[in-house]
N, C-alpha and C positions, 0 to 999 in steps of 0.2 A: 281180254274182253274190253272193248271200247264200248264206253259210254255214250247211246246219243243224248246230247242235253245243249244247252245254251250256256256254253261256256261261262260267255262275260255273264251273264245273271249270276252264277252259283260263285262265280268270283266276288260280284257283290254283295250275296249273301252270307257269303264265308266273311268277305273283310268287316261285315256290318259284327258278326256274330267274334271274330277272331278279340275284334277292339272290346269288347261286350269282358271276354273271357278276361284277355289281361288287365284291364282293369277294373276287375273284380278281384284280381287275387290272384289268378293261374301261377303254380308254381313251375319253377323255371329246373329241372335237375340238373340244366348244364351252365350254371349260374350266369345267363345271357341277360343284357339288358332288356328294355320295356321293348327296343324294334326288334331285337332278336327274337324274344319271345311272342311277339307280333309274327315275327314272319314263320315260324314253327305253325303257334297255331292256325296261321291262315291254309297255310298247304294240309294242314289235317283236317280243318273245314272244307276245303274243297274238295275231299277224297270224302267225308262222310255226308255231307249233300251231292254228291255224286252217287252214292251207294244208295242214299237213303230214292235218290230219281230211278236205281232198277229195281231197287223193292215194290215200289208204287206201279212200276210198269207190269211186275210179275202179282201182283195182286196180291203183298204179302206184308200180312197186319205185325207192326212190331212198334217199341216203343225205345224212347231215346233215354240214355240219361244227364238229366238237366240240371249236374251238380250248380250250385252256387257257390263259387269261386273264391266270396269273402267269406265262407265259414268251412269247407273243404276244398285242400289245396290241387286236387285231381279226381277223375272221374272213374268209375267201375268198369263203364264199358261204353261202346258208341251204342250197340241195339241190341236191345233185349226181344226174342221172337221164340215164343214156347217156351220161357223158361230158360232158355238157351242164352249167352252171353257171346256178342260177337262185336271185336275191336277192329278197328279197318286201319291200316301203315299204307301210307305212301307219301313218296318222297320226291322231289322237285328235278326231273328229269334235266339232267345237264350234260349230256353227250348227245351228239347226234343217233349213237348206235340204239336198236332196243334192245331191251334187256332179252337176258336169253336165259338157258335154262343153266349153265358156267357160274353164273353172279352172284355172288353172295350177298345173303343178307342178314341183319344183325337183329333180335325182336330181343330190346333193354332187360337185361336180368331182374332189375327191379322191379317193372311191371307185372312181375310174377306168372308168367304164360297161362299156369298151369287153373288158373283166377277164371281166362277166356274158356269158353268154348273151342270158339273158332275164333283164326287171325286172316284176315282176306290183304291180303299187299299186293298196292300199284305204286304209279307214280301219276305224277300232272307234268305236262310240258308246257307251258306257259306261251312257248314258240308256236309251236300249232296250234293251242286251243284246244289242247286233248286231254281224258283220263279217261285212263285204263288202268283193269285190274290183270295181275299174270295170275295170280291162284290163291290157294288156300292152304291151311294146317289146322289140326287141333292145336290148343294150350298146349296139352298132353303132348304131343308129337314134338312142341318145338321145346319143352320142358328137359329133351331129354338129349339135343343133340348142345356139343359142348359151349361154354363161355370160352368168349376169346375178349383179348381188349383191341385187334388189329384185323379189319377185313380181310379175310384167306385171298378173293381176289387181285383189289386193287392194293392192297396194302395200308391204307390209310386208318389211322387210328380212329376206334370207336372214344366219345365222348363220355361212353359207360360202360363196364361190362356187358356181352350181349350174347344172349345164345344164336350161333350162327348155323346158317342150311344156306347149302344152294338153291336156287330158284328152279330149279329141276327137279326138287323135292316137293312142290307145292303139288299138289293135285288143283287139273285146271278147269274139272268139268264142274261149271259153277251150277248147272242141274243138279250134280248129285250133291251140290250145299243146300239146295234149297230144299232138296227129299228130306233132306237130316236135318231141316228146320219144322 
């Protein structure tokens, strides 16, 4: 599901919000310096003011959480809507190819899945100007498929344990997330 939005805007509001985080406090699990960790949280600013622009489009009330970074080191959830807890992943497109439903992906074992609701995973491609979301999982669902420390796809080592699915496991009809909000 592509995003319509203004790109560069939400770029600027993520990098205004990203610098906000890290220095305040944002804790780093992959012990990255202050850019690193800049540039984590920038691309997950721009995936959750991208998310938070098709809630507003679909007319649907929900609230953020606005930890404070110098007294807790991470946050619960990106949107809370009914009661319901829902965390948004995406991650910084760097192939030309799209992803497909073959591709693995990793949701951190620490983040504790089972915490969310729902987990909604895209990516941003910085090249085009684009995000997009490919689907969704419950906590529960991704709770229970296994920890690896090495992506089954491309092979490339995860940074942390992580419970892995293919992107073919996502359910992608973002209607029926929004019935079950």
């Amino acid at each position: 599901m592509l995003i319509n939005t203004d790109f560069d805007l939400i770029v600027f509001r993520s990098r205004e919000r990203a610098n906000n985080m890290v220095t305040s406090g944002l804790y780093s699990r992959f012990g990255l310096s202050q850019s690193g960790r800049f540039e984590n949280a920038l691309i997950g600013c721009v995936g959750e003011l991208a998310f938070e622009e098709y809630l507003k489009a679909n007319n649907i009330k929900y609230e953020t959480d606005n930890t404070d970074f110098s007294s807790k080191n991470s946050d619960e959830f990106d949107f809370l809507i009914n009661a319901k807890k829902i965390d948004i992943k995406v991650a910084k497109k760097t192939t030309k190819n799209s992803p497909n439903d073959n591709w693995g992906y990793g949701y951190p074992e620490e983040q504790n899945p089972s915490s969310k609701d729902f987990v909604v995973v895209g990516w941003v491609d910085f090249e085009k100007k684009e995000i997009s979301f490919y689907g969704w999982l419950t906590g529960n669902e991704i709770k229970e498929y296994p920890v690896v420390t090495h992506n089954s796809f491309v092979g490339f080592k995860y940074k942390t344990p992580n419970h892995e699915f293919k992107w073919g496991d996502m359910n992608k009809d973002f209607k029926n997330l929004i019935e079950q909000l």
